[in-house]
N, C-alpha and C positions, 0 to 999 in steps of 0.2 A: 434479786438480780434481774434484770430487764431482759426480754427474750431477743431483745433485737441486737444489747451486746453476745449473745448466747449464736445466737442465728450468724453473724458476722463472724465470730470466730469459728463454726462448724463450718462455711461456706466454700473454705478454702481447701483444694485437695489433698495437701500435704497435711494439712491439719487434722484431717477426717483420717488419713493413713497413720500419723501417728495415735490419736486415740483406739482405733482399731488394731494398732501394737498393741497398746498398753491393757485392751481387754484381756488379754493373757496371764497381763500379770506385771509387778514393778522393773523396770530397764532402765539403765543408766543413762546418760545421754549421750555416753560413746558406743552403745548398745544400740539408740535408736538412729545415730547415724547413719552407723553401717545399710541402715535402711532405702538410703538417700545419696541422691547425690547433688548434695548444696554443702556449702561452706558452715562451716560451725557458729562463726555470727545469723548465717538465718535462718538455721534449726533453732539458734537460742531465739530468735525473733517467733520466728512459729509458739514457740514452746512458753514464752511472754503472754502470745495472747491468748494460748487456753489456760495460763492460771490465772491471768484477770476476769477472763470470763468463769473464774474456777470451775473448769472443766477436768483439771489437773493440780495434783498436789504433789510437793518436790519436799525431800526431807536430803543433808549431808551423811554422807556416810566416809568418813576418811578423805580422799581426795575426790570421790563422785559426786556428783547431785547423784540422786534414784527418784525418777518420776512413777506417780501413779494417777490411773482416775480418782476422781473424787464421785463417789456411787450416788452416796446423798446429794448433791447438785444434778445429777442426771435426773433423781425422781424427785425431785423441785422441779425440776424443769419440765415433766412428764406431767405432772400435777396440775403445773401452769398451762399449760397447751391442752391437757382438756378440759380446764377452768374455761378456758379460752372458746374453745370448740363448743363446748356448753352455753356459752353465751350469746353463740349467732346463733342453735335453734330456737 
């Protein structure tokens, strides 16, 4: 995964607030709503671009999605970045 799709989907505020939910623990996405206040198409829009950037993993549960982080992609991505940092000393 490329840090710069990784970087562009943390960039955004509301994006950063919902991850910072979801460290809690798995929430529905009528759960992470209530958080916000935008329309349901651009919560689903937000919530699109942290699982391509898999930032976020979605499973059904009867009529819900339930999102959660995806851990392993954070310490990928913590790996990368001081891959990274290691390589400009």
């Amino acid at each position: 995964m490329p840090l710069s799709r990784t970087f562009q989907a943390l960039a955004e505020p509301n994006r950063q607030k919902i991850l910072d939910l979801l460290k809690a623990g798995e929430l529905s996405v009528s759960e992470i709503l209530k958080h916000f206040n935008v329309t349901m198409p651009t919560l689903s829009h937000h919530l699109d671009i942290l699982k391509r950037a898999d930032l976020i993993s979605s499973r059904r549960e009867g009529q819900q999605i339930i999102y959660s982080l995806n851990l392993s992609a954070f310490e990928e991505i913590t790996e990368q970045i001081i891959k990274f940092l290691s390589l400009k000393n």
